[in-house]
C-alpha positions in Angstrom: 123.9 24.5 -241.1 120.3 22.6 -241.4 116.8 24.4 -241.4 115.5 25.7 -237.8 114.1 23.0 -235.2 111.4 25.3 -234.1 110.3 28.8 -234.9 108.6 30.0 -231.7 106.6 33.5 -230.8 104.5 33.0 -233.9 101.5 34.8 -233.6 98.5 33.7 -236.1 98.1 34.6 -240.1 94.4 35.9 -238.8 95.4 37.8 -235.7 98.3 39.7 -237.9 95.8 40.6 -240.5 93.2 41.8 -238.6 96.4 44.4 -237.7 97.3 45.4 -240.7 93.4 45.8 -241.7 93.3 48.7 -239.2 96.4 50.5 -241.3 95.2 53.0 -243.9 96.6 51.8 -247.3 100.7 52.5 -247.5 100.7 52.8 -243.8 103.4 50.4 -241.8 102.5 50.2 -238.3 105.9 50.1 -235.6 105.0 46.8 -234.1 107.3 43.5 -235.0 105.3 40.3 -235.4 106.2 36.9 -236.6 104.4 34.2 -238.5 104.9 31.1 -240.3 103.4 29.0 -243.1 103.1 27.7 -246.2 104.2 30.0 -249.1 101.2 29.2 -251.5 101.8 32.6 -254.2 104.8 34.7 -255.3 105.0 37.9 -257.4 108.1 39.4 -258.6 108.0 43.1 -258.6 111.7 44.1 -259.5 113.2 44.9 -256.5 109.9 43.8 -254.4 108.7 39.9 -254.0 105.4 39.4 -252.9 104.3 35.9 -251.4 101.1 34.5 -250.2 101.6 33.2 -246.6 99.1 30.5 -245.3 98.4 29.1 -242.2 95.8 27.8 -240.3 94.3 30.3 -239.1 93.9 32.1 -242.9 96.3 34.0 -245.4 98.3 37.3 -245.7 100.6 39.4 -247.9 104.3 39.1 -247.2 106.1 42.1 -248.8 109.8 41.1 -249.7 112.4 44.4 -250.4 115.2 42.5 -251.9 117.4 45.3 -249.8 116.1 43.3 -246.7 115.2 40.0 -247.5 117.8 39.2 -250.0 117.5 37.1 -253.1 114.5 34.8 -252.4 115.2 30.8 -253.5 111.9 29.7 -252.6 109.5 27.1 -254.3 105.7 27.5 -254.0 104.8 25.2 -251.2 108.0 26.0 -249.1 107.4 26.5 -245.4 108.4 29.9 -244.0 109.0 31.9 -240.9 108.9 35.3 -241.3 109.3 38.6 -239.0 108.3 41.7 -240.0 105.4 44.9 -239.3 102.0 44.6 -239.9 101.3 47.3 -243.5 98.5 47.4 -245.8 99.7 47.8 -249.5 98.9 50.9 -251.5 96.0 48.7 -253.3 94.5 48.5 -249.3 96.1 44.6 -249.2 96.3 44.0 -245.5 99.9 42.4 -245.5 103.2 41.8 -243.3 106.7 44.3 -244.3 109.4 41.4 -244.1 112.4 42.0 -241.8 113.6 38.7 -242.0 112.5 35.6 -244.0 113.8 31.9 -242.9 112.8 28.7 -244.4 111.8 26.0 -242.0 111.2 23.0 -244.8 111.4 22.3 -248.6 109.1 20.8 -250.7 110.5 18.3 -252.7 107.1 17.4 -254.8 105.4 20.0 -256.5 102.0 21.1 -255.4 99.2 20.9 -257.8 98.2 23.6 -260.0 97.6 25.9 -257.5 94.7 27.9 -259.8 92.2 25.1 -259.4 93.3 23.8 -256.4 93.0 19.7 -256.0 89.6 18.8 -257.8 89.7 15.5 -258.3 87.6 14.1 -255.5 89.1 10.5 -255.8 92.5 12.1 -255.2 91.3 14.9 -252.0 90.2 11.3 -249.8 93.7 9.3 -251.0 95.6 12.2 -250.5 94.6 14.2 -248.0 97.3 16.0 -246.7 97.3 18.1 -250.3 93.5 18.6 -250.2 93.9 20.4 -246.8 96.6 22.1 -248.1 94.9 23.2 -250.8 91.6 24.0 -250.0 90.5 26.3 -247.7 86.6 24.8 -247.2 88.8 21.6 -246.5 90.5 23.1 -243.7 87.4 24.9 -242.5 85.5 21.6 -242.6 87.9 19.5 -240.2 87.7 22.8 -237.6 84.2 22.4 -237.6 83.8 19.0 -237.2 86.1 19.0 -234.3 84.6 22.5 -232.8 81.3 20.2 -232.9 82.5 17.3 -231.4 83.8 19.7 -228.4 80.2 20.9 -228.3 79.1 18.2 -227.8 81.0 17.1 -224.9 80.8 20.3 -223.3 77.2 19.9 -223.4 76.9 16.4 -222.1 79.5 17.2 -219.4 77.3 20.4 -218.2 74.6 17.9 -217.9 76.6 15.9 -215.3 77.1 12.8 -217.7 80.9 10.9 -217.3 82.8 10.1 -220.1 83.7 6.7 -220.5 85.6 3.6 -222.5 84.5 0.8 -223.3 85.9 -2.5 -225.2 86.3 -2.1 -228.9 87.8 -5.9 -228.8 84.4 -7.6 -227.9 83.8 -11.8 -227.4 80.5 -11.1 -228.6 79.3 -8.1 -230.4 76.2 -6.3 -229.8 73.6 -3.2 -229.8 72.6 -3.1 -233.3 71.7 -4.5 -236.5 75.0 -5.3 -238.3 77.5 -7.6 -239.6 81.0 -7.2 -237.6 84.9 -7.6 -237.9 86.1 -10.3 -236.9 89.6 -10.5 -235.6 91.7 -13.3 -233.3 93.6 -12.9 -230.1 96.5 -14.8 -229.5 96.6 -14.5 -226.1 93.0 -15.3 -225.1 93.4 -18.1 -228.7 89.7 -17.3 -229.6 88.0 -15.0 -232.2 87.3 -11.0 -230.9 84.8 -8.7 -232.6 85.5 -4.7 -233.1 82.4 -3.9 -231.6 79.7 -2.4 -233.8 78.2 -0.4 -230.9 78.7 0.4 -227.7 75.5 -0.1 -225.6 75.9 -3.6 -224.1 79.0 -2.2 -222.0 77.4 1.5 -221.4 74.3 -0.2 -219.9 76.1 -2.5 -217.7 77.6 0.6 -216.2 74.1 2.0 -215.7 73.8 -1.3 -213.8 77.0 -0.4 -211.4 75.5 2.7 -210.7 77.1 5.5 -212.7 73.2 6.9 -213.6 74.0 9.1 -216.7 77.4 8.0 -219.2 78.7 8.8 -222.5 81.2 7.6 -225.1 82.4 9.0 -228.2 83.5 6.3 -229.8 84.5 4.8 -233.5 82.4 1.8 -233.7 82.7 -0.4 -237.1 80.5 -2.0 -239.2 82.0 -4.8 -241.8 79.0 -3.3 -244.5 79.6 -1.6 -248.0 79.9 2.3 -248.1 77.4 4.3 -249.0 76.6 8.1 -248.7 75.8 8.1 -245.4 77.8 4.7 -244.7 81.1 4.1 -243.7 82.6 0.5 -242.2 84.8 2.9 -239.5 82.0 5.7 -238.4 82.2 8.0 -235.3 79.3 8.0 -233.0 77.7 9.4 -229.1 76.3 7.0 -227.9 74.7 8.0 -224.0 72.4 6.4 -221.4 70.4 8.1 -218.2 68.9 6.6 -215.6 65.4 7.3 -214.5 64.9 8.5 -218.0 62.3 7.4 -220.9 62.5 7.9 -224.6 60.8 11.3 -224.2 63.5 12.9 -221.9 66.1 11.3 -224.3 64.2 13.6 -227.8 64.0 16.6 -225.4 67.6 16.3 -224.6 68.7 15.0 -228.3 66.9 18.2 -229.5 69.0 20.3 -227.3 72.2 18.9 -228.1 71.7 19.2 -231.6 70.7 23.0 -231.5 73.7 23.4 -229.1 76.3 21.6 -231.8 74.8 23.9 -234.5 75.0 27.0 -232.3 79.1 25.7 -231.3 79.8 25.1 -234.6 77.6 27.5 -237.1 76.7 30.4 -235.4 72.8 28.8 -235.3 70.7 26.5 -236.5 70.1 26.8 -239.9 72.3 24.9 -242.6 71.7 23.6 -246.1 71.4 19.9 -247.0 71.5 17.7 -249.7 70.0 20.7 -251.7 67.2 21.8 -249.0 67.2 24.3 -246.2 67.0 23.0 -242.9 66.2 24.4 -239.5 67.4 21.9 -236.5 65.6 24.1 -233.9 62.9 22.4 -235.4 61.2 19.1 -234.9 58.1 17.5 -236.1 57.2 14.3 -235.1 54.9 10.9 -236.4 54.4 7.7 -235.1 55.8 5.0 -237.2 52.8 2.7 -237.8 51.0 6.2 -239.1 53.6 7.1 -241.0 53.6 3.8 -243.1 49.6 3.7 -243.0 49.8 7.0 -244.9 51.1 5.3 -247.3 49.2 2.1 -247.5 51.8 -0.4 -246.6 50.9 -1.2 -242.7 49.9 -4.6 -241.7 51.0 -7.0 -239.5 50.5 -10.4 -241.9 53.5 -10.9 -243.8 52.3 -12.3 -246.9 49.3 -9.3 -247.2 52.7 -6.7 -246.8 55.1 -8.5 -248.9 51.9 -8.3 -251.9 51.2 -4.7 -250.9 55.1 -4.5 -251.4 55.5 -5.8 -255.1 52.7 -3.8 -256.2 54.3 -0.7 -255.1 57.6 -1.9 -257.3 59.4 -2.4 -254.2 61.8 -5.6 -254.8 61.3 -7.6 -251.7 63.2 -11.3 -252.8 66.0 -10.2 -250.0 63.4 -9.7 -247.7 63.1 -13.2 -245.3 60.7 -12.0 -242.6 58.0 -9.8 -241.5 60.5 -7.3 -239.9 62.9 -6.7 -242.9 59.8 -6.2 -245.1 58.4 -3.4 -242.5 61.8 -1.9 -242.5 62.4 -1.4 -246.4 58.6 -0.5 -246.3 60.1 2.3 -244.0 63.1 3.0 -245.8 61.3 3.1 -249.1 58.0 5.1 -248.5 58.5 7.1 -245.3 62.1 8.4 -244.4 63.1 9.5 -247.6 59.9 12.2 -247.0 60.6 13.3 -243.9 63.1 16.5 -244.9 63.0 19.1 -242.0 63.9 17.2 -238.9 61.5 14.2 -237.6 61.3 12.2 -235.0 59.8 8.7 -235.6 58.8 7.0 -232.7 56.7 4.3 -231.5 58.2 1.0 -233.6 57.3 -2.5 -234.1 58.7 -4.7 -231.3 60.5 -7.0 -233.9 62.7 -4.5 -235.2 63.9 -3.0 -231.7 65.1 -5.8 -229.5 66.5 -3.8 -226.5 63.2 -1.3 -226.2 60.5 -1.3 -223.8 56.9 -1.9 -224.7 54.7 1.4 -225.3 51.7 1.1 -222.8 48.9 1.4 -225.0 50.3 -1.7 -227.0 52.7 -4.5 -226.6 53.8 -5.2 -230.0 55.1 -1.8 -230.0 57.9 0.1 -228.2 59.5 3.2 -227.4 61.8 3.7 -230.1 62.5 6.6 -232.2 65.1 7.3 -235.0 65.5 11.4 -235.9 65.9 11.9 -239.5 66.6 15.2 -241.2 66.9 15.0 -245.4 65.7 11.6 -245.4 68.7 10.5 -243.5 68.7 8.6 -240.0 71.4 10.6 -237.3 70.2 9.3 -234.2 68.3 6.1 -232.8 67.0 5.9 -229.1 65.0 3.8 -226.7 63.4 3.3 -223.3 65.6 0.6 -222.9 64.5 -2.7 -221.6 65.6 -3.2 -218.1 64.0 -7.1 -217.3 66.3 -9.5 -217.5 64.1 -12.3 -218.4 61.7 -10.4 -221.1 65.6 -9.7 -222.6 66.4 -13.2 -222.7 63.0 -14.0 -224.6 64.2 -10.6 -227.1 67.6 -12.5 -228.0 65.7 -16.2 -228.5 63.6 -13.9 -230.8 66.3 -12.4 -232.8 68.3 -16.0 -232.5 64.3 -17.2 -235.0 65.3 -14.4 -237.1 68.8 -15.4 -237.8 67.7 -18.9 -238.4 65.3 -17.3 -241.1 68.4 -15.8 -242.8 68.8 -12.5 -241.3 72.7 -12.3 -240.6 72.2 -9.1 -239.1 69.7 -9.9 -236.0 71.6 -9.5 -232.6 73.2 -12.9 -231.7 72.5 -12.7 -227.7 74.7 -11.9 -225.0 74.2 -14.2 -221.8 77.1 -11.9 -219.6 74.5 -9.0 -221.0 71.2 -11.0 -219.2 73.1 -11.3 -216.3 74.1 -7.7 -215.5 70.2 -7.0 -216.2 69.2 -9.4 -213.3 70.8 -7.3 -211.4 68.4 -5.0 -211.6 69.0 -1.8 -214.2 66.7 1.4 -213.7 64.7 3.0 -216.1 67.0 4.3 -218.5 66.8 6.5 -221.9 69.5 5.7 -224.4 70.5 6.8 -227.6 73.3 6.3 -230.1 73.6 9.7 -232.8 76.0 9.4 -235.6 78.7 11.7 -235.6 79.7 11.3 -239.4 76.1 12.2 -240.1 75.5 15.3 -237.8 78.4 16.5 -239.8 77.4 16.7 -242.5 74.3 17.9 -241.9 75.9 20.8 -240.1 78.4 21.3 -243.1 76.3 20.9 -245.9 78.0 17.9 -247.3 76.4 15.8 -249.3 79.2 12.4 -248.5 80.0 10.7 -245.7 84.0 10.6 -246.9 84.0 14.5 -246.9 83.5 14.5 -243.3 85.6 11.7 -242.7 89.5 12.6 -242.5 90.8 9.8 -244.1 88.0 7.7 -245.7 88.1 3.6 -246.6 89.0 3.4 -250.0 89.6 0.8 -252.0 92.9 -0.3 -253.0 94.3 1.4 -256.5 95.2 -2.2 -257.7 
């Protein structure tokens, strides 16, 4: 006879510990309870075996009398069903008394050396089916990210936004800086793009009167990795009608605290080696920010000079807005440690924002940083059809100059717009990134399940 289809009735490792934690050591309590797992320990005491049993939920003592149980052929890494009474060993080991022991699946490749566990962080993102298996905080970290992910739909939801999907095929891409996938159809025999954001769509339903929408979406960027970069990246990307930039922070702030809350127990985590508090928000205006450090002006020349004297190397830089931005990059955000808010940015770097009404040359834009890394970007976004027509002939100049990244214009987009769009707050906030600020991880691929990786060859 083969090994069991199903073992059901199980209750959790956790829930059967915290049982046998209320026994006094030696004590066997009368209730029957069954569990399954992973057998990840063993100990041969004569005529007792002890294993370690672990699940998801955590791990417990199994306590094997050979009168009962038999002789035990098991491998470490064998998966077991067990039934049996909560007991708490004579050493005060919260444990389970095995009735009955059955295994449910062999292991045909040995585990790694279970002592230090699977180290090698090349071999935790290739394999990570062992690294779960073998690490606890592993385990921990994937619960976490998904209890935040649940948070914060539960929280968007409560606010009376719908969820929605949108195209990840796109004829055009759009909403961001980026360079994208390109793939073919052979039905439609033309060239798709996986889309690199989701905005273009989610503001077209603002358009057809939906008022507030989300989507939690994978959005993918054909761009190098980098600690907080990842070509396939997770993030929430919402827009509200009758909103502004302002209501967006307010409610951006909120959400965060409320992830943290879901997900840690508050507000406070660790970071990249500093202590942060995301209750917490300061916030500076962008052209202040870079005046602080001597590097704002408006004539390109005059920045690119003020550039190469400060060591920055600007010969990738083509125009006036990619020198502002790695003037950005390079003095400002990696400064800005508890969690900022950055708002009020140059026009040529935020083609879908309105303009601020003390200036036209700037708009309302911010990006929230926290450890000197951008998780969120939002607007006011631009709802006049023709002043967004005149934005993509801008970004079309800056292609021509040799940025391959500027937005590349979306005529289907313009026409939705003359429609007539209300005032709407958007924002995109990367899910990747609130991770690991929330875990304390200091990699974009420890947050990410099963990472891009380049091939072993």
């Amino acid at each position: 006879m083969g090994l069991s289809k199903r073992f059901p009735d199980r209750d959790e490792v956790a829930a059967v510990r915290a049982d046998a934690e209320q026994l006094e050591p030696g004590a066997t309590a009368d209730a029957k309870r069954r569990v399954a797992g992973r057998v990840m320990a063993r100990r041969d005491m004569g005529k007792l075996v002890f294993l370690d049993l672990v699940d998801r939920s955590g791990r417990i003592q199994l306590i094997c009398p050979a009168e009962r149980t038999g002789e035990l052929d098991l491998h470490l890494g064998d998966v077991v069903g067990v039934s049996g009474s909560p007991a708490r060993s004579r050493r005060g080991e919260p444990s389970l008394q095995v009735d009955e022991l059955e295994l449910l699946a062999s292991i045909r490749t040995p585990l790694p050396d279970t002592f230090h566990g699977l180290t090698d962080t090349e071999q935790r993102y290739r394999k990570r089916y062992l690294d779960l298996l073998m690490n606890d905080e592993s385990r921990d970290d994937a619960v976490k990210r998904a209890r935040m992910v649940s948070a914060i739909r539960t929280y968007l939801d409560g606010a009376g936004f719908v969820e929605v999907e949108t195209p990840i095929l796109q004829p055009r891409y759009g909403g961001g800086f980026a360079e994208p996938f390109v793939t073919h159809s052979e039905l439609l025999d033309s060239d798709l793009y996986l889309r690199i954001a989701d905005e273009l769509y989610l503001k077209r339903l603002i358009v057809g009167g939906l008022e507030k929408v989300y989507e939690l979406a994978k959005d993918f960027r054909n761009e190098s990795y980098s600690y907080k970069h990842s070509p396939e990246f997770t993030q929430v990307e919402w827009y509200e009608a009758y909103a502004d930039y302002k209501d967006t922070a307010a409610r951006m702030k909120e959400l965060v605290a409320y992830a943290a809350e879901a997900t840690l127990g508050g507000t406070k985590t660790t970071f990249r080696g500093h202590d942060i508090d995301l209750s917490q928000f300061q916030e500076v205006r962008f052209v202040e920010a870079l005046d602080a450090h001597g590097v704002w002006t408006r004539d390109e020349a005059e920045l690119r000079a003020k550039l190469t004297e400060a060591g920055v190397d600007v010969s990738s830089d083509r125009t006036w807005s990619q020198l502002a931005d790695h003037a950005y990059s390079h003095f400002v955000e990696p400064e800005l440690i508890q969690p900022t808010i950055v708002y009020d940015w140059p026009i040529e770097l935020s083609p879908f924002a309105r303009t601020t009404d003390g200036d036209e040359t700037l708009v309302e834009r911010f990006e929230a940083v926290v450890a000197g890394m951008e998780f969120a970007n939002a607007f006011s976004e631009l709802n006049d059809a023709s002043e967004q027509a005149q934005r993509f002939a801008m970004q079309e100049s800056e292609r021509k100059a040799g940025d391959a990244e500027a937005e590349p214009g979306d005529p289907d987009y313009v026409e939705a717009l003359s429609y007539g769009m209300p005032p709407t707050g958007g924002i995109g906030i990367g899910i990747d990134r609130l991770a690991m600020v929330l875990l304390g991880r200091d990699s974009i691929r420890d947050v990410i399940l099963f990472p891009a990786l380049r091939s072993r060859d």
